[in-house]
N, C-alpha and C positions, 0 to 999 in steps of 0.2 A: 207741174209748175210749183214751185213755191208757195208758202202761205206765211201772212204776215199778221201777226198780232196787232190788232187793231188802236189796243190802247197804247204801244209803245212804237208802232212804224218799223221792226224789228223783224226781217224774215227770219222764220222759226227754222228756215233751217240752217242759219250762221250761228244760232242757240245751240241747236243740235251739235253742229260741230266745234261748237267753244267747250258742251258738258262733254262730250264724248273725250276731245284732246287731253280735259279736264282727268277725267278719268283714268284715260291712259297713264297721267303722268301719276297719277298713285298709283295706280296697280304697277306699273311694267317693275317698278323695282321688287316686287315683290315674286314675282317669276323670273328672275334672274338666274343666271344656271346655279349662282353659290347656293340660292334658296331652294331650289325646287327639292334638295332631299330633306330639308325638311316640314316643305308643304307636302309632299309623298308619305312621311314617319307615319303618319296615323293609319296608314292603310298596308303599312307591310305586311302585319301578322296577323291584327285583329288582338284578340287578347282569350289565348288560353285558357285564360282563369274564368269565362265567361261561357267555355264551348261544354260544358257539365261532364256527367258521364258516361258511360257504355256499359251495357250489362254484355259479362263475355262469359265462356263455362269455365272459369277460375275463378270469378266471383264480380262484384261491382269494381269499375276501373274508371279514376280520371286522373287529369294532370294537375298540378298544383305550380304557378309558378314560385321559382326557391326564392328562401330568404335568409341573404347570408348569417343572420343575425340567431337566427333559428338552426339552419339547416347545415350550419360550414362542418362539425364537428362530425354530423354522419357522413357527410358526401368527402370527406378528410380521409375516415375512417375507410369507406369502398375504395377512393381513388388506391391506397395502400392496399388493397388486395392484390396479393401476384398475379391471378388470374386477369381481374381488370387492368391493373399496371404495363400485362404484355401489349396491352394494345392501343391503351388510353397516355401510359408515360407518365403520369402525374404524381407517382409518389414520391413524398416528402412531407414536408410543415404543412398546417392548417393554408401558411400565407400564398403557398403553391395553389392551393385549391383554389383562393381567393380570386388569386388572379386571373385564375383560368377563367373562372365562373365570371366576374367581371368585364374580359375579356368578348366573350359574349354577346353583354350588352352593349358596349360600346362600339363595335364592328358593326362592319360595311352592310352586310346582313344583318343586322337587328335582333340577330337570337335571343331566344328565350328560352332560358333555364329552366328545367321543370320538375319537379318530384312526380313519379310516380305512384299513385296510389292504390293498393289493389284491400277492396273490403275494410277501408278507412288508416291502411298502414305502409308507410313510403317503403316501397321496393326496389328502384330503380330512377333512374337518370335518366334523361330526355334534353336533347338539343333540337326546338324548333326552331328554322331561321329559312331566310327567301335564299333559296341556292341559287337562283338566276343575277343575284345582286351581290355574292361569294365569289370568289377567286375559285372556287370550286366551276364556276362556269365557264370560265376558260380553258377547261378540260372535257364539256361533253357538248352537244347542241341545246345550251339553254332555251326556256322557252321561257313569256313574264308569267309573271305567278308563282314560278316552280319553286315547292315547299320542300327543305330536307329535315331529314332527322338526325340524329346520335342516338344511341342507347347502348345504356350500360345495367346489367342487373345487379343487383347493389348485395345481397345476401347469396351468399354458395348455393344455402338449400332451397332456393328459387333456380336454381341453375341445370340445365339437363334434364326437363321434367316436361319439355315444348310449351312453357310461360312463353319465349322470347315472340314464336308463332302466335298465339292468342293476341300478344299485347302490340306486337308490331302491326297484326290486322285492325283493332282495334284503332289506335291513335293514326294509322291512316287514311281509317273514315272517320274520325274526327276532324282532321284536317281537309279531306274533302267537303262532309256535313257545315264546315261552318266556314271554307274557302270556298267560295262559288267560284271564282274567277282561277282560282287553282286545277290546271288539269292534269295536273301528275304531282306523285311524293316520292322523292327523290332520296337518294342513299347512296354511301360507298363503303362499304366495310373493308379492312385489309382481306385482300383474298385468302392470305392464312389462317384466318377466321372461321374454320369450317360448321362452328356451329352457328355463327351467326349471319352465314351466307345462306344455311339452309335452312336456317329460321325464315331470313327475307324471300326464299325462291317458297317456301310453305305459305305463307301469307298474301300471296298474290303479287308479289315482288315477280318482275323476270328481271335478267341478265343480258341487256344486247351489248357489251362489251366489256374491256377490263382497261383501265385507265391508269396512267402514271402520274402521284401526285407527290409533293413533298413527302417525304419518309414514307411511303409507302407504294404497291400495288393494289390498287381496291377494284372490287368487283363492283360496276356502275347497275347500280340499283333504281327500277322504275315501276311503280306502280300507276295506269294511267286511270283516270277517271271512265275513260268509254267502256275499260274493258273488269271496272272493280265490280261485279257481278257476277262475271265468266271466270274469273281465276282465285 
């Protein structure tokens, strides 16, 4: 039965329903579908720059996220390496770089650019971003959560020495360590790639198929949380 305020004759529960409608009418525009990506944004990736480092047997390793202001002129510098360029496409001007890196941030995915850093000196390039929320997900069975990468090794003489192994293991248990809700780290290298496929198949990376996507064939890269201890 109802209850009525005694001082004002007022059953408490057409209160109820006047603050509740009350309510409703401020909140609901705020979960609208225009808004919900950006009441979502804070929980895409978490933030990089917070998840520290990993001691790996090549030395101490973390991510740093880039800053163009600091960073354009080296990651300029790599994107122009022919080795990189076969697979990355980016060479040209600083503003090429720019916009890639930009590009990035502003997409559907949320990526975040990252230096890597091995024993306090950037070595490499890092794409974190939610591949469930990528156009990359309408090419394998996404699942929510699912975290991908990029990497690129930024110096030759890092190159062909099984760095790629070490650091690819590395950054994704960093990505698990500080993704809870994340249950796989996701990857596609072009399958021409052969060292960079067998870097991610060394790392605990398996292969359960091969995918066609813009400009390329890549090998669908998946590392799952259940099984990051077994492989």
């Amino acid at each position: 039965m109802p209850s009525t305020d005694f001082h004002t004759g007022v059953l408490l529960t057409d209160v109820h329903r006047t603050v509740a409608t009350d309510v409703h009418r401020t909140i609901a525009p705020r979960l609208s579908a225009e808004s919900l990506p950006q009441l979502a944004e804070a929980d895409l990736l978490d933030s990089p720059a917070a998840w520290g480092g990993v001691t790996t047997r090549s030395g101490a390793f973390r991510l740093e996220p880039v800053r163009l202001d600091r960073d354009l002129g080296l990651l300029t510098r790599w994107m122009n390496d022919p080795e990189v360029d076969a697979y990355w496409e980016l060479a040209g001007s600083a503003a090429v770089t720019a916009a890639h890196v930009r590009a990035q941030l502003d997409g559907v995915s949320r990526g975040i650019p990252c230096l890597g850093l091995l024993d306090g000196t950037p070595m490499s390039y890092w794409e974190i971003y939610r591949a469930d929320l990528d156009p990359l997900s309408a090419h394998y069975p996404a699942r929510p959560h699912d975290t991908g990468i990029h990497l690129l090794i930024g110096d030759g003489t890092n190159r062909g020495r099984g760095l790629g192994t070490v650091l690819l293991r590395a950054v994704a248990d960093l990505v698990l360590d500080n993704r809870p809700r994340c249950m796989r780290v996701i990857a596609e290298p072009d399958i021409r790639n052969t060292p960079s496929v067998s870097a991610f198949l060394n790392s605990g990376f398996r292969c359960p198929a091969e995918i066609e996507l813009p400009g390329k064939r890549a090998a669908l890269m998946i590392r799952e949380r259940a099984l990051r201890n077994l492989l």
